[in-house]
C-alpha positions as CSV (number, residue, x, y, z in Angstrom):
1,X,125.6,122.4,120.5
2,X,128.4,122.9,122.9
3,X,128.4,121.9,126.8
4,X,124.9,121.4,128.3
5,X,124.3,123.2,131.4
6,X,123.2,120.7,134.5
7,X,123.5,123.4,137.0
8,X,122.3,127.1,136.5
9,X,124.2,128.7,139.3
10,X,128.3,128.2,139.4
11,X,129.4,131.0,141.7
12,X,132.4,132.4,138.7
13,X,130.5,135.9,138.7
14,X,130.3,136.2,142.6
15,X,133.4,138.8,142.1
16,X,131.8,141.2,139.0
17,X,133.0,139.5,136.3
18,X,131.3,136.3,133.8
19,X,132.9,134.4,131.2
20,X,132.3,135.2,127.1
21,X,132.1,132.1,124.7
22,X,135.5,132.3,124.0
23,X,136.2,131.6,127.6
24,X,137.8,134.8,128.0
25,X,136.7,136.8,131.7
26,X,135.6,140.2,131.5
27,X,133.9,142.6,134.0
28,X,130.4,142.6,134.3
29,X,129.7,146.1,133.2
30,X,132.2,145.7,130.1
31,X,130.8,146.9,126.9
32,X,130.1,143.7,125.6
33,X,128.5,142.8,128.6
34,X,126.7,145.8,128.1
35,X,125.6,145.3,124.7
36,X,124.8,141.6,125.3
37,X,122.9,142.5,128.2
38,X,120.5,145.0,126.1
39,X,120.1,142.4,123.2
40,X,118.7,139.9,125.7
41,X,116.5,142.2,127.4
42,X,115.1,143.1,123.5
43,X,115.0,139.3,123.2
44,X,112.5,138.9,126.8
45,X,110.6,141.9,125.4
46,X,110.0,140.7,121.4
47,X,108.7,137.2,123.9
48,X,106.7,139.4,125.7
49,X,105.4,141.1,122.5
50,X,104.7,137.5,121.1
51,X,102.3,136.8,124.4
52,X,100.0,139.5,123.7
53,X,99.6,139.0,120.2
54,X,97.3,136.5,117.6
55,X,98.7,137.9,114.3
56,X,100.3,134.7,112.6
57,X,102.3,136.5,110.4
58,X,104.1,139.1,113.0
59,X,104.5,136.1,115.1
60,X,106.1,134.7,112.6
61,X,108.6,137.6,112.1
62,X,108.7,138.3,115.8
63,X,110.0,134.2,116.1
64,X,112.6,134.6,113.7
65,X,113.9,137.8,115.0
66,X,114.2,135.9,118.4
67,X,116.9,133.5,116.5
68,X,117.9,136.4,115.0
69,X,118.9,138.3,118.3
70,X,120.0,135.1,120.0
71,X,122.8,134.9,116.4
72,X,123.8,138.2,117.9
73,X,124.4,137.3,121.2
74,X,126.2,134.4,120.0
75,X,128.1,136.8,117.8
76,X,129.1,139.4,120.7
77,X,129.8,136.8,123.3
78,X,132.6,135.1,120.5
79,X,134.8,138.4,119.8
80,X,135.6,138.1,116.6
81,X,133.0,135.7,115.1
82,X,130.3,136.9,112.5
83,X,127.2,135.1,113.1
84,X,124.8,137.8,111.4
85,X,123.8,137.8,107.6
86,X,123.6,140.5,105.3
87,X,120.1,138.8,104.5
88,X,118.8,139.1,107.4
89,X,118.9,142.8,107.1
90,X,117.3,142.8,104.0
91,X,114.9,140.8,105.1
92,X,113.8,143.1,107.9
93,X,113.5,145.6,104.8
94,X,111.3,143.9,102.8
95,X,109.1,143.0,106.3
96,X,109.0,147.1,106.7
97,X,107.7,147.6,103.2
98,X,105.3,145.0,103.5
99,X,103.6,146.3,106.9
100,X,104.4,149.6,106.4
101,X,102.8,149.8,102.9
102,X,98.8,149.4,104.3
103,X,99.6,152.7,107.1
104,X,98.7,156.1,106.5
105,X,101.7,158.1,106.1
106,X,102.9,160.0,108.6
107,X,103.6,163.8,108.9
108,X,104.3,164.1,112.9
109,X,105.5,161.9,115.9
110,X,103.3,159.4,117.1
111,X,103.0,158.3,121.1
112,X,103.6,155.1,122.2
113,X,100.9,153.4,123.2
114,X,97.5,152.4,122.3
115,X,96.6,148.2,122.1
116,X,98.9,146.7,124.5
117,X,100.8,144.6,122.1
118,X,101.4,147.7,120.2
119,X,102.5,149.4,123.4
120,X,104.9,146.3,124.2
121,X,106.1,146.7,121.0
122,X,107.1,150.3,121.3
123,X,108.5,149.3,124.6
124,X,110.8,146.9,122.6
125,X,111.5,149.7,119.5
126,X,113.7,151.9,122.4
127,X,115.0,148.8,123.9
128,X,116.4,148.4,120.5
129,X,117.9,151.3,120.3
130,X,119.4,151.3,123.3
131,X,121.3,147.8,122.3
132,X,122.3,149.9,119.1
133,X,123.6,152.0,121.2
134,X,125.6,149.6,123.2
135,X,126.9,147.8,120.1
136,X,128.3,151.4,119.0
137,X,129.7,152.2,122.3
138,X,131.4,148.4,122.3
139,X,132.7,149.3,118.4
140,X,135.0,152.3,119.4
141,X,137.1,149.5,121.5
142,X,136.3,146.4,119.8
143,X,135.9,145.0,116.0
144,X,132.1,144.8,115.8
145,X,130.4,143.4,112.5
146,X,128.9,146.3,109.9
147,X,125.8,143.9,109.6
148,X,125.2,143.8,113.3
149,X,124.6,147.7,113.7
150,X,122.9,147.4,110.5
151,X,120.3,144.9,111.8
152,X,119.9,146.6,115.2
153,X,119.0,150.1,113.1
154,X,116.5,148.4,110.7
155,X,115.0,146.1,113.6
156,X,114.1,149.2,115.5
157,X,112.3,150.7,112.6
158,X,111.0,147.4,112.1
159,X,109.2,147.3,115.8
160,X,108.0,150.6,115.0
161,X,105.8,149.7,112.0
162,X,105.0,146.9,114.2
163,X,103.5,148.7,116.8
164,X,101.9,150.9,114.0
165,X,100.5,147.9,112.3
166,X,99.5,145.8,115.7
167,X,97.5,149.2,116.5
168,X,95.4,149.5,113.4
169,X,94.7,146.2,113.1
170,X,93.1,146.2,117.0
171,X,91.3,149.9,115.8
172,X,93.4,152.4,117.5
173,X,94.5,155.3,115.5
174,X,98.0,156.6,115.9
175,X,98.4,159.5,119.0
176,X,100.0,162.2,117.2
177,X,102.9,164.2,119.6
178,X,101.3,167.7,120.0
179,X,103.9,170.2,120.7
180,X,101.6,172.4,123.3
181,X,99.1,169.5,124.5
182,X,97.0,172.2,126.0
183,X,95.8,173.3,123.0
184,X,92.9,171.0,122.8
């Protein structure tokens, strides 16, 4: 592991700018700041997730994602260094199979919500997708690895079966997205 932090605050991003891995200084609202910025805040989110749930196996998955995520962070804050396997993606597949094989299918939107876990979980699904977002926006100025975007897309459907799963498993049934609520 590289230098050891022995004191948290050292005033270099008092004037809007921090320091990548690379040493290089960039703004604070660069787009790789940007897209750094949402991964972590997925990363705080998939913890949170982990605090409200008892299911040993999506822990599991939710843990490995966590590395996962902090691969990627690794990966944006060294332009130019690929830190994210092809694997990994495929192993988010086979995850989405696996817990989205036991749902009922679904033929309309569903709300977020129900068991607070779940909830979190969707919370963390458009968190997600906004760090997708930020990677894409980063791509149009910067070289950005295929497998990163990849991940981001298949983590997102990932939480949602998730969420999905985490809500049957505590008894709530999916909320189905009415298009005129009032007509119950």
């Amino acid at each position: 592991m590289g230098q050891r932090l022995t004191k948290i605050y050292t005033r270099t991003g008092d004037r809007g700018d921090t320091g990548l891995g690379d040493g290089q200084r960039v703004a604070k609202d660069d787009a790789r700041i940007e897209a750094l910025g949402a991964v972590d805040e997925l990363n705080s989110l998939i913890g949170l997730v982990l605090s409200e749930t008892d299911d040993a196996s999506i822990k599991k998955i939710l843990t490995d994602i966590q590395h996962q995520l902090f691969e990627l962070g690794g990966e944006l804050s060294l332009p130019g260094k690929t830190l994210l396997q092809e694997s990994w993606v495929e192993t988010l597949e086979h995850r989405l199979d696996e817990l989205n094989q036991p749902l009922g299918s679904l033929k309309d939107f569903i709300l977020p919500g129900g068991h607070r876990a779940a909830a979190l979980c969707h919370l963390a699904r458009s968190v997600c997708r906004r760090a997708e977002r930020r990677l894409y926006t980063l791509s149009r100025s910067s070289e950005i690895t295929t497998v990163s975007l990849s991940y981001l897309n298949r983590l997102s459907d990932l939480l949602f079966v998730i969420a999905r799963s985490l809500n049957q498993k505590h008894g709530y049934a999916d909320v189905l997205w009415k298009h005129d609520p009032s007509t119950d």
